[in-house]
MARDREN-429656 format. One record per residue: x, y, z of N, C-alpha, C in turn; residue number from 0. Coordinates in Angstrom, 2 decimals, padded with zeros to 5 digits. Layout:
<recs>
{n.c1=X; n.c2=Y; n.c3=Z; ca.c1=X; ca.c2=Y; ca.c3=Z; c.c1=X; c.c2=Y; c.c3=Z; drenke=NUM}
...
</recs>
This chain:
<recs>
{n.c1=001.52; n.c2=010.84; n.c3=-015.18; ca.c1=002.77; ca.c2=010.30; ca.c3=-014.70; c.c1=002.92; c.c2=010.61; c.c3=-013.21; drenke=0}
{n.c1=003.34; n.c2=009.44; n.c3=-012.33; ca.c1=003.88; ca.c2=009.68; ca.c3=-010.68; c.c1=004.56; c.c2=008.68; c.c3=-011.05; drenke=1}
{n.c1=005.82; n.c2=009.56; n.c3=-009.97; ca.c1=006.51; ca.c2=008.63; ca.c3=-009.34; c.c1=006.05; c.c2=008.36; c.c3=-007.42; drenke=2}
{n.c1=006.88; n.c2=007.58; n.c3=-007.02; ca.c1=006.27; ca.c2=006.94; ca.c3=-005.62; c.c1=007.46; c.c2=006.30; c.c3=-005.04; drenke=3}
{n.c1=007.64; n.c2=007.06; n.c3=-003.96; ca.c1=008.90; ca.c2=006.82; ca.c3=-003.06; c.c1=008.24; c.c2=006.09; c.c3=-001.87; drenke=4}
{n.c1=009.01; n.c2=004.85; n.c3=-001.55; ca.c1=008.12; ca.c2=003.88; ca.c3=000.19; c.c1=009.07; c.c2=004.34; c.c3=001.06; drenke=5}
{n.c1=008.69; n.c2=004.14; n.c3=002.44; ca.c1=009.92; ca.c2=004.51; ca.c3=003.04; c.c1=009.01; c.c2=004.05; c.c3=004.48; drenke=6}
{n.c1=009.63; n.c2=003.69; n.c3=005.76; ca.c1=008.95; ca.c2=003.14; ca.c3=006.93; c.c1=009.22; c.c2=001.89; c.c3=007.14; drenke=7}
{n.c1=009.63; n.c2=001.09; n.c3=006.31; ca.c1=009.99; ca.c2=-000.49; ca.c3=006.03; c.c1=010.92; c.c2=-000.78; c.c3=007.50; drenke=8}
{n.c1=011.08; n.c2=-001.77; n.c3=007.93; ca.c1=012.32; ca.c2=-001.93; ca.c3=009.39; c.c1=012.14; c.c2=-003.28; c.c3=009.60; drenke=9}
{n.c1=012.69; n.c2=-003.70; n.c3=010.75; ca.c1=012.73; ca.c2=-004.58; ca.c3=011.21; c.c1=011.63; c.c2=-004.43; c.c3=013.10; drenke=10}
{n.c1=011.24; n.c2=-005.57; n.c3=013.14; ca.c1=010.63; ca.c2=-005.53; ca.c3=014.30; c.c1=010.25; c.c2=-006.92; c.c3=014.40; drenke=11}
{n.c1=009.95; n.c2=-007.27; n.c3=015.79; ca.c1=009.37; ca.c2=-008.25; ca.c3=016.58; c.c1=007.38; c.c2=-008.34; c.c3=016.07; drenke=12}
{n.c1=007.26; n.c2=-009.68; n.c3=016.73; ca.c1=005.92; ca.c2=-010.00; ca.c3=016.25; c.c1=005.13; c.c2=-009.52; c.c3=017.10; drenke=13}
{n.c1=003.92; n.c2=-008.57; n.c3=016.85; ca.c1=003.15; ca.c2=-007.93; ca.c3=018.01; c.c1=003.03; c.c2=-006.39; c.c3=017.44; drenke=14}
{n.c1=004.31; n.c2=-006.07; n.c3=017.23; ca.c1=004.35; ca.c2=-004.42; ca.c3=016.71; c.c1=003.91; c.c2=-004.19; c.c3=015.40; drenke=15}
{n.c1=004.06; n.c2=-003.06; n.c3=015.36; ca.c1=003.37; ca.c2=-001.97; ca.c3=014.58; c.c1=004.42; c.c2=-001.03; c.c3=013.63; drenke=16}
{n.c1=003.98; n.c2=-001.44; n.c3=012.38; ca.c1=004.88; ca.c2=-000.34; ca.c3=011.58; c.c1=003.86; c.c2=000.84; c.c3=011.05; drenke=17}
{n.c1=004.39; n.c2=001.82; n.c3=010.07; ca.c1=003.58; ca.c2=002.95; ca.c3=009.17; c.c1=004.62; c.c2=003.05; c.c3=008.55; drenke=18}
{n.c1=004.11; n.c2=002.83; n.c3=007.24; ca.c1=004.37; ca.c2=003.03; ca.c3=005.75; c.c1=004.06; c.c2=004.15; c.c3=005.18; drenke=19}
{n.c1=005.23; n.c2=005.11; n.c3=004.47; ca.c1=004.77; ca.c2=005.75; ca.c3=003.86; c.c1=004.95; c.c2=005.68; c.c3=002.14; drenke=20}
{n.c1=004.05; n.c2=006.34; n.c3=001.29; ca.c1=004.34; ca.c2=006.42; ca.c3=-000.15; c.c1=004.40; c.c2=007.95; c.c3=-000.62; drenke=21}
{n.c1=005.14; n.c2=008.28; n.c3=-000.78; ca.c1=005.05; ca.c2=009.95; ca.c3=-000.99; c.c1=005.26; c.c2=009.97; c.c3=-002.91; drenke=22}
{n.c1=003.91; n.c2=010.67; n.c3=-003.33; ca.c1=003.69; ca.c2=010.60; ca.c3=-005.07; c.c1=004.16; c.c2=012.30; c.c3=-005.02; drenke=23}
{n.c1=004.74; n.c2=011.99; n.c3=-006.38; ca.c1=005.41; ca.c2=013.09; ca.c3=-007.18; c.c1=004.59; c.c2=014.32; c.c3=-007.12; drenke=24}
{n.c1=003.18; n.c2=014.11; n.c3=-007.43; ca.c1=002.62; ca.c2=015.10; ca.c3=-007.80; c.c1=001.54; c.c2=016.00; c.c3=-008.22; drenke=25}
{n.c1=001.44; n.c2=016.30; n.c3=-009.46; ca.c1=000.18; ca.c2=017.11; ca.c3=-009.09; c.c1=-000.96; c.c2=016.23; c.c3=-009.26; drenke=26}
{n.c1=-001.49; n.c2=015.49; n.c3=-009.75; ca.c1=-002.71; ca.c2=014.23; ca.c3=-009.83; c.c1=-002.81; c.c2=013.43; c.c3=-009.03; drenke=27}
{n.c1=-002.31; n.c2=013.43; n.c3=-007.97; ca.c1=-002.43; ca.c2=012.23; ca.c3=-006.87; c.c1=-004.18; c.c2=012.52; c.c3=-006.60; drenke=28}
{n.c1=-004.37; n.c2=013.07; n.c3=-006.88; ca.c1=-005.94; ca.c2=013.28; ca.c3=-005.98; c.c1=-007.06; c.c2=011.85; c.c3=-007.51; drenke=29}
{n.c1=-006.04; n.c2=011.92; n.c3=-008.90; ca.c1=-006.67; ca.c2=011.11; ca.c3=-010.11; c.c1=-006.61; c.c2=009.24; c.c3=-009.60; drenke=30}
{n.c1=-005.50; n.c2=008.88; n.c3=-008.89; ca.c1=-005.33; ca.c2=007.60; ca.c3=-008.55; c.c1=-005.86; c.c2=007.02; c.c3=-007.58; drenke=31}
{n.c1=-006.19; n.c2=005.80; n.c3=-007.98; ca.c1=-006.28; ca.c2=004.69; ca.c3=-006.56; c.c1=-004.82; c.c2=004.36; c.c3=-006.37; drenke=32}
{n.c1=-004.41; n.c2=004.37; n.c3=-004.88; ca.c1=-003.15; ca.c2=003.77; ca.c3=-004.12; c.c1=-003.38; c.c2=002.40; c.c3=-003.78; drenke=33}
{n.c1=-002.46; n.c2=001.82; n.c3=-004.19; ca.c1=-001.98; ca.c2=000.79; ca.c3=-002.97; c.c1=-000.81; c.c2=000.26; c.c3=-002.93; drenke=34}
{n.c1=-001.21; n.c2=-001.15; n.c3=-001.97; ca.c1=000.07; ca.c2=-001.40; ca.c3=-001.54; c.c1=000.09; c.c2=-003.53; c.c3=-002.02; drenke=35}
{n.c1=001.10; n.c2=-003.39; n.c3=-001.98; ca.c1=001.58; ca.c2=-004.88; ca.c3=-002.50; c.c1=002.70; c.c2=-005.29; c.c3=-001.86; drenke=36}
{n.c1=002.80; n.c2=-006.65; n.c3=-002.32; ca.c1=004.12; ca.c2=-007.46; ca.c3=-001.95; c.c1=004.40; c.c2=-008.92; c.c3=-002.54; drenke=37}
{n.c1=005.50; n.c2=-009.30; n.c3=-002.77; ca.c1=005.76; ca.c2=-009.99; ca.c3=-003.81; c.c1=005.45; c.c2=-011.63; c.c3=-002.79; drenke=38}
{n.c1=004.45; n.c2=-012.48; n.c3=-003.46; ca.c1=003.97; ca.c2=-013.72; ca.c3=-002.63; c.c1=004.51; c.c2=-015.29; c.c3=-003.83; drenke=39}
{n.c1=004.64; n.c2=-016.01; n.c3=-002.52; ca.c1=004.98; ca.c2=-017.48; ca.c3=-004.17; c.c1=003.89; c.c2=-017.65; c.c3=-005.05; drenke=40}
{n.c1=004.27; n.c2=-017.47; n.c3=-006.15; ca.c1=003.36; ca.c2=-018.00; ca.c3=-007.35; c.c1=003.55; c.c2=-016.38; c.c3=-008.21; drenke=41}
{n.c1=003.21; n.c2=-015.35; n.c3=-007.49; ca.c1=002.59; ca.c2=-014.18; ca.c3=-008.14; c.c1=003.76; c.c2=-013.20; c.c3=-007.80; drenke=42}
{n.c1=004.05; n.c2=-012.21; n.c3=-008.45; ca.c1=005.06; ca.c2=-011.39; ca.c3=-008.83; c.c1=004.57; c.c2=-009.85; c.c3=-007.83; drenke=43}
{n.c1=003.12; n.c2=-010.09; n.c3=-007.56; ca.c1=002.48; ca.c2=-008.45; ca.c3=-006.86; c.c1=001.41; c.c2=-009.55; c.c3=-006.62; drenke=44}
{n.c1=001.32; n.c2=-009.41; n.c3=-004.59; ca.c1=-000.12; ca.c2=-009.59; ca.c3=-004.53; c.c1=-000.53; c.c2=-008.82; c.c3=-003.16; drenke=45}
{n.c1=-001.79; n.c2=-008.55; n.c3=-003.63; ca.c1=-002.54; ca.c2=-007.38; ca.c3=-003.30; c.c1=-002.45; c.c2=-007.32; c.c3=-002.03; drenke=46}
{n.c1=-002.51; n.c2=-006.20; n.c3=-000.91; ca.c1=-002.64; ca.c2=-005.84; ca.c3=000.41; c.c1=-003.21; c.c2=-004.85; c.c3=000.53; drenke=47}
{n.c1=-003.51; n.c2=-004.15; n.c3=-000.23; ca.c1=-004.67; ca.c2=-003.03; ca.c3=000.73; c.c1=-004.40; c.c2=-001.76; c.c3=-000.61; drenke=48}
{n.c1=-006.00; n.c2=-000.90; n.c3=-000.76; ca.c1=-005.82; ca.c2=-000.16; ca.c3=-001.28; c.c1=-006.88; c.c2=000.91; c.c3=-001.12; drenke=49}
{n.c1=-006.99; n.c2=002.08; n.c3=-001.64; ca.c1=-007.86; ca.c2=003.46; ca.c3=-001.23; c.c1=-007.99; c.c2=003.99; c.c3=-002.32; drenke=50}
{n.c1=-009.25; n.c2=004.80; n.c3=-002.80; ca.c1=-010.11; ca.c2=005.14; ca.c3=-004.07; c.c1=-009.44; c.c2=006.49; c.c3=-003.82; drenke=51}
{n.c1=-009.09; n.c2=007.14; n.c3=-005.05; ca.c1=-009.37; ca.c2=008.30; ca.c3=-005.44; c.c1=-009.29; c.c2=009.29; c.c3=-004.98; drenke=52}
{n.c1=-010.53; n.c2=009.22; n.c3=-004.27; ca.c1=-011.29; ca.c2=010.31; ca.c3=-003.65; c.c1=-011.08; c.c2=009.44; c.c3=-002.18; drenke=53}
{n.c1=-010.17; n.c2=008.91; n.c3=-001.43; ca.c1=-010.30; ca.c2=008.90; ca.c3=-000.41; c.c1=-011.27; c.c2=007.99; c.c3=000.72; drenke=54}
{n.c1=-012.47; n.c2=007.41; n.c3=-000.16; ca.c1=-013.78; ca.c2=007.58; ca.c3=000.45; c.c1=-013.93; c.c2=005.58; c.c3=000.64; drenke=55}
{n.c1=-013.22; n.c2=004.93; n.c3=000.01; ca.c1=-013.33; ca.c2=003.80; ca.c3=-000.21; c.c1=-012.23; c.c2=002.95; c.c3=000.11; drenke=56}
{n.c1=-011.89; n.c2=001.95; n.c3=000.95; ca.c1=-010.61; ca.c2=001.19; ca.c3=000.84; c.c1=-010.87; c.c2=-000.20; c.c3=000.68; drenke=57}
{n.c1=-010.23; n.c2=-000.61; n.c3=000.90; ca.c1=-010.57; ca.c2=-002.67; ca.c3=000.31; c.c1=-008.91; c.c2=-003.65; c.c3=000.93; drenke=58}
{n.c1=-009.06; n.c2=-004.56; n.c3=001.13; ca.c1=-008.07; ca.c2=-005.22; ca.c3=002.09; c.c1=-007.98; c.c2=-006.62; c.c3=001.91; drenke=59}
{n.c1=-006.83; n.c2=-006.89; n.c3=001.72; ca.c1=-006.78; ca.c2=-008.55; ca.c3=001.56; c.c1=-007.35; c.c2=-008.67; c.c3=002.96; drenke=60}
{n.c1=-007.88; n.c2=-010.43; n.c3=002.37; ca.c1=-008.06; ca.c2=-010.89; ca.c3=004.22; c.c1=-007.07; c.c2=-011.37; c.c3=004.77; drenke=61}
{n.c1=-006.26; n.c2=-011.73; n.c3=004.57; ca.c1=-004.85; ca.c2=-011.81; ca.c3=004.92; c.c1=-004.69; c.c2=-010.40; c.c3=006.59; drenke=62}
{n.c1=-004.86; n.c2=-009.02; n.c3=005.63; ca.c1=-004.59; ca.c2=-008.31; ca.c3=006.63; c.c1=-005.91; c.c2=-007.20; c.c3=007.02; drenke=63}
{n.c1=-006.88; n.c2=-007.63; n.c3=007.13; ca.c1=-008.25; ca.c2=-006.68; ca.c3=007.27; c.c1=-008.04; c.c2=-007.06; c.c3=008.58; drenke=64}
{n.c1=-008.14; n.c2=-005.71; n.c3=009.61; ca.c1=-008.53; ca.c2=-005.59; ca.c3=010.53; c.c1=-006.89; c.c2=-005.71; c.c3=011.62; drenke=65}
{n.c1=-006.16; n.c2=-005.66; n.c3=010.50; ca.c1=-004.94; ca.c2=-004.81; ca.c3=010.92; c.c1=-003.83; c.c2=-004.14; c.c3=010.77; drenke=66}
{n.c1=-004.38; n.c2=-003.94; n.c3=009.25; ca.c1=-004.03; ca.c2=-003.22; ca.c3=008.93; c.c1=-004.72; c.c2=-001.73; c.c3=007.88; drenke=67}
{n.c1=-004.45; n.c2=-000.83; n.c3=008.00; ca.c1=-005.18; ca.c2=000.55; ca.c3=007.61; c.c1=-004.58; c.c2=001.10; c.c3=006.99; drenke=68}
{n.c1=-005.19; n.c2=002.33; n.c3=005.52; ca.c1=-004.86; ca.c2=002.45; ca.c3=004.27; c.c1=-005.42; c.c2=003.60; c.c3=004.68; drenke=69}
{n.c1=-004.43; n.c2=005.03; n.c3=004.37; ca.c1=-004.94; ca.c2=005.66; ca.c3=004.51; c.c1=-004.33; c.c2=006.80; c.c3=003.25; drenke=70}
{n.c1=-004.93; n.c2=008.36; n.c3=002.93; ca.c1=-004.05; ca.c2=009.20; ca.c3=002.51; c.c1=-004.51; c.c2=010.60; c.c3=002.82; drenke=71}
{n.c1=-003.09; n.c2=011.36; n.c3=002.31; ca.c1=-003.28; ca.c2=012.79; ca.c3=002.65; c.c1=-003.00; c.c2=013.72; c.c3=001.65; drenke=72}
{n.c1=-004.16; n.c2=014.55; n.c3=001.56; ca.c1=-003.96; ca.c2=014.68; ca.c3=000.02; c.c1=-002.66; c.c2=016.26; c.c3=-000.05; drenke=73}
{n.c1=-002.74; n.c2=016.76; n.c3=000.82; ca.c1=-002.24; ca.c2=017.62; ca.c3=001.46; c.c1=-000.49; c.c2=017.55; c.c3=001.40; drenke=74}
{n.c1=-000.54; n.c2=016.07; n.c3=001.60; ca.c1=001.37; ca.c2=015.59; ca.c3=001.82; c.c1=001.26; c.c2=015.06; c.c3=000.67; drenke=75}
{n.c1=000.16; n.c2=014.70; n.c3=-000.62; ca.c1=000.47; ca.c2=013.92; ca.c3=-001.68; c.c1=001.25; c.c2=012.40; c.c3=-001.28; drenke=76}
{n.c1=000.68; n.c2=011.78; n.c3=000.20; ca.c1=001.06; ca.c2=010.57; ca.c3=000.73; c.c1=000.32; c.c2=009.83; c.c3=000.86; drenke=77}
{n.c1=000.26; n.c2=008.88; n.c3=000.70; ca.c1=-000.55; ca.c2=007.37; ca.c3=000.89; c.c1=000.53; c.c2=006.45; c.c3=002.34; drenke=78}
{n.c1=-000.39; n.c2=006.01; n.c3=003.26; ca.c1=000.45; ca.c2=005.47; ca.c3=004.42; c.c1=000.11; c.c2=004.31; c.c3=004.49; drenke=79}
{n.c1=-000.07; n.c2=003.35; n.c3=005.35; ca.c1=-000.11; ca.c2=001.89; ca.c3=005.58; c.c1=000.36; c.c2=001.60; c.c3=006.87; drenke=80}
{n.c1=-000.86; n.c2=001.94; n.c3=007.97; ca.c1=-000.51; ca.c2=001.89; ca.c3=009.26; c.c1=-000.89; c.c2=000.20; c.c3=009.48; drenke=81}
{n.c1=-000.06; n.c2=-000.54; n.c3=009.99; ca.c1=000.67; ca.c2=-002.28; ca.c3=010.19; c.c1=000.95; c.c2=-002.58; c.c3=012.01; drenke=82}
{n.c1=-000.45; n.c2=-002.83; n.c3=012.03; ca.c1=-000.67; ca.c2=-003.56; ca.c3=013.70; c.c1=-000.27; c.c2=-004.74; c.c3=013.65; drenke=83}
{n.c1=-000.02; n.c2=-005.51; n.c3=014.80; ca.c1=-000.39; ca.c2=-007.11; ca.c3=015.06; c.c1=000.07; c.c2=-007.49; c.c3=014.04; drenke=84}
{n.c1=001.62; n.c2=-007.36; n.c3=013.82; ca.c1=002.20; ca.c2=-007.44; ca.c3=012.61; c.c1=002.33; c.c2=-009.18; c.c3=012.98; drenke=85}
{n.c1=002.74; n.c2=-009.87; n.c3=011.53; ca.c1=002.97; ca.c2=-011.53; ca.c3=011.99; c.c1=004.30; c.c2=-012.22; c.c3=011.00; drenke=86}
{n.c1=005.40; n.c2=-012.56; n.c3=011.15; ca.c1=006.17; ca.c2=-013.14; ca.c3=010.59; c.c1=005.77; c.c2=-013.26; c.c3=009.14; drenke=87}
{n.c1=004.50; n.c2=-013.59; n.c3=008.97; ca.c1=004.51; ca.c2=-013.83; ca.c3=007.72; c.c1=003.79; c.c2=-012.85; c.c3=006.83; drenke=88}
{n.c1=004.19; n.c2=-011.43; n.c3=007.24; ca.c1=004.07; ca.c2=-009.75; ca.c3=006.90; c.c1=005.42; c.c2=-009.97; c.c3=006.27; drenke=89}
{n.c1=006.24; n.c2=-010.67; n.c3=006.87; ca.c1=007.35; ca.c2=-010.00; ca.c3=006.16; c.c1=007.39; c.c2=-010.22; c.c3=004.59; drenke=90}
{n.c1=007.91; n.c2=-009.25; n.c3=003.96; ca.c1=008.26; ca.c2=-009.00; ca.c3=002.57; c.c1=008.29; c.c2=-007.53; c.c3=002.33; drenke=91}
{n.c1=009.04; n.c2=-007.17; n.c3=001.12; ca.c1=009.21; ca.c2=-006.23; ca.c3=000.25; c.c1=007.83; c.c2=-005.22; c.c3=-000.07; drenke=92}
{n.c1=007.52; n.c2=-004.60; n.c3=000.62; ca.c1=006.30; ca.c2=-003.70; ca.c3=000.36; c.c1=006.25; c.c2=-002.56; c.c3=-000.46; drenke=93}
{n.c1=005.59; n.c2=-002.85; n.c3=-001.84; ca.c1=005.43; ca.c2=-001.77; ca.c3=-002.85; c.c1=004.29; c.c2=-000.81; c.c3=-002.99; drenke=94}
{n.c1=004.50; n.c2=000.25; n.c3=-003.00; ca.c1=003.19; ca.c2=001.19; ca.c3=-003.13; c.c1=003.26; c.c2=001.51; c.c3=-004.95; drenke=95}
{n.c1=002.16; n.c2=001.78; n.c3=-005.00; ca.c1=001.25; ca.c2=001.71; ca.c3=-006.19; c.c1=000.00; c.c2=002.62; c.c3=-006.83; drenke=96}
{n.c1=000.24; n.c2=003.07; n.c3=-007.67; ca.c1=-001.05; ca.c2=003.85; ca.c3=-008.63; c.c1=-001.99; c.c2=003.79; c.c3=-009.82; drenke=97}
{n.c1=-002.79; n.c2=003.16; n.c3=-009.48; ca.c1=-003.60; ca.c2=003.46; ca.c3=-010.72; c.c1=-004.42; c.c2=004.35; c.c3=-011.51; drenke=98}
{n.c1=-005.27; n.c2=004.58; n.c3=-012.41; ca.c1=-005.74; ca.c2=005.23; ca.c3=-012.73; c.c1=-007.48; c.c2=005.10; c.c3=-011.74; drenke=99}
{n.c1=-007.99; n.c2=006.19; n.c3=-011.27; ca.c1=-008.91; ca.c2=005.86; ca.c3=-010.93; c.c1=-010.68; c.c2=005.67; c.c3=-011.54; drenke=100}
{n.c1=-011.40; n.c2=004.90; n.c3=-010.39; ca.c1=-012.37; ca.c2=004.34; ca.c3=-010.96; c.c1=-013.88; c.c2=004.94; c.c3=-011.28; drenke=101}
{n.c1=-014.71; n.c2=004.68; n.c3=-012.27; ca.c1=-015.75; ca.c2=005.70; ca.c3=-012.01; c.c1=-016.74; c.c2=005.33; c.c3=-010.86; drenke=102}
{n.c1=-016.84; n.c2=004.19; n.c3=-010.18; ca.c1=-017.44; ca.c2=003.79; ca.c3=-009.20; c.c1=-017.05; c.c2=004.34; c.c3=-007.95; drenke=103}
{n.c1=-015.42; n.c2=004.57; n.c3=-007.97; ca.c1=-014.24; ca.c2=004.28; ca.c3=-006.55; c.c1=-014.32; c.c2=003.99; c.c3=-006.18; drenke=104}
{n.c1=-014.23; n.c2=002.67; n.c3=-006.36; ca.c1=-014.16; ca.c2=001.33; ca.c3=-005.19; c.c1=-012.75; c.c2=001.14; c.c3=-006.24; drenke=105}
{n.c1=-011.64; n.c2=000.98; n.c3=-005.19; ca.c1=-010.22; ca.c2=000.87; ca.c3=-005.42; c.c1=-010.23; c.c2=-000.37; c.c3=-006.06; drenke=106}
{n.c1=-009.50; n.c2=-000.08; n.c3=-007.03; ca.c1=-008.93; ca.c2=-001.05; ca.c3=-007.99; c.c1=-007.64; c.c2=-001.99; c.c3=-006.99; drenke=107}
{n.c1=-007.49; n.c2=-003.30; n.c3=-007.29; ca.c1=-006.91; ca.c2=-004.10; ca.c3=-006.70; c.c1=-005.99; c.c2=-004.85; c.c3=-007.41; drenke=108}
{n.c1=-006.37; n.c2=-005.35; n.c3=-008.50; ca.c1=-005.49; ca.c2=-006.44; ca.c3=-009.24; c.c1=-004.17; c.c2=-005.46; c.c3=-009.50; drenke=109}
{n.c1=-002.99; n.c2=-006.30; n.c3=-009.29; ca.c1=-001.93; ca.c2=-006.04; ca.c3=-009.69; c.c1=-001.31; c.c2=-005.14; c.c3=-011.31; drenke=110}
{n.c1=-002.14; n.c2=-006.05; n.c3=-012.35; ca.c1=-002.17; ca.c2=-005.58; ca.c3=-013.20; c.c1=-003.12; c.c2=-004.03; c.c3=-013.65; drenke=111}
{n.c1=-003.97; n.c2=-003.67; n.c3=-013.02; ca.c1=-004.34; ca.c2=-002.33; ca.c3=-013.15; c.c1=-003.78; c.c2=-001.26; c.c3=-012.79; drenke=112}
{n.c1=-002.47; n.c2=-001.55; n.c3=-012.05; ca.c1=-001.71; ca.c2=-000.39; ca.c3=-011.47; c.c1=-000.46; c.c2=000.43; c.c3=-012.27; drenke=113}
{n.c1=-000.19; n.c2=001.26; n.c3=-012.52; ca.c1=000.62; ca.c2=001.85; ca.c3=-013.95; c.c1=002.02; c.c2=001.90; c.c3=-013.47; drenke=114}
{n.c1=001.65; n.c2=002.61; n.c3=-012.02; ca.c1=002.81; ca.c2=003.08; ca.c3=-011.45; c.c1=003.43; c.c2=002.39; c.c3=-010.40; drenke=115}
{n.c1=004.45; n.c2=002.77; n.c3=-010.09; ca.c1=005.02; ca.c2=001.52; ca.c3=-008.83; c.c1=006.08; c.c2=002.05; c.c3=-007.98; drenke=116}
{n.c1=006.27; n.c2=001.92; n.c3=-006.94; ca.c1=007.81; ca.c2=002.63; ca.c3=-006.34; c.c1=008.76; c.c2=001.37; c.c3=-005.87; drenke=117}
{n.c1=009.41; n.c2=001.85; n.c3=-005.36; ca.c1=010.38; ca.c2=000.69; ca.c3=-005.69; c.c1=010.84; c.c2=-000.38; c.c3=-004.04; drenke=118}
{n.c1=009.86; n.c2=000.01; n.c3=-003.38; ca.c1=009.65; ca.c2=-000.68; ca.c3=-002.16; c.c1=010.18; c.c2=-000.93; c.c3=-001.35; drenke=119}
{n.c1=009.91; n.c2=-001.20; n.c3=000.08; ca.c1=010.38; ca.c2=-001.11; ca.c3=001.36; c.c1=010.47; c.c2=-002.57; c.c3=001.97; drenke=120}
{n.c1=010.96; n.c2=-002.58; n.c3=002.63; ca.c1=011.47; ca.c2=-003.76; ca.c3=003.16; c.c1=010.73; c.c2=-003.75; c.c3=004.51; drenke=121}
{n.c1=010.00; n.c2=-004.93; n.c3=004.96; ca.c1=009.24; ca.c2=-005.09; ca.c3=005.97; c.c1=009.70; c.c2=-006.90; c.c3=006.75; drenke=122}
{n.c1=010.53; n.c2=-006.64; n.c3=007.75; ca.c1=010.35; ca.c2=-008.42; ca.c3=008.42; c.c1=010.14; c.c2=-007.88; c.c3=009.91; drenke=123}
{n.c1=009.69; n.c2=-009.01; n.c3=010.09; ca.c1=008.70; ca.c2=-009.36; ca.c3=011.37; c.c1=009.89; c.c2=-010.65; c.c3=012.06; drenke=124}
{n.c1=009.94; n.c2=-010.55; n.c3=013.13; ca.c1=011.00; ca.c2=-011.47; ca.c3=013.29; c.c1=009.63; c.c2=-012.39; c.c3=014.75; drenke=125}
{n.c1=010.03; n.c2=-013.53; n.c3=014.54; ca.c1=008.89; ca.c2=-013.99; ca.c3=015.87; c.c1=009.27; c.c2=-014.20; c.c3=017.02; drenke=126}
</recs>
């Protein structure tokens, strides 16, 4: 069991840069893959970026590869989501997320593999 608090969500202009944080409950954060989501037309959770386990692996819609970065600390029991070259159409409701992790660790992605969920941050990009 985690829970998962987001928090970093704002408002900003197109160009800037947010960081997201997910701060998990507790003692197993080191057992989950993190990530992060947001609610797109058609689909209820779709995928934006996520990190194995162990730290060692991340994976990225192409949507936002290469500007955005998935990171965690196992230390703060936080998962972040540092958001460059942000673009109008970033904006949405950003949920962080846990799954159980993988024996490969290569982060699990689909929406549906994720158990846990927090209850998400609010992200617009204004142009």
């Amino acid at each position: 069991q985690v829970q998962l608090v987001e928090s970093g969500g704002g408002l900003v202009q197109a160009g800037a840069s947010l960081r997201l944080s997910c701060a998990a409950s507790g003692r197993t954060f080191s057992s989950y893959d993190m990530g992060w989501f947001h609610p797109a037309p058609g689909k209820e959770r779709e995928f934006v970026a996520a990190i194995s386990r162990s730290g060692g692996n991340t994976y990225y819609a192409d949507s936002v590869k290469g500007r955005f970065t998935i990171s965690r600390d196992y230390a703060k029991n936080t998962v972040y989501l540092q958001m460059n070259s942000l673009k109008p159409e970033d904006t949405a409701v950003y949920y962080c997320a846990a799954a159980f992790g993988t024996y490969s660790d290569f982060p699990r992605y689909q929406d549906y593999d994720y158990a846990y969920w927090g209850q998400g941050t609010q992200v617009t990009v204004s142009s």
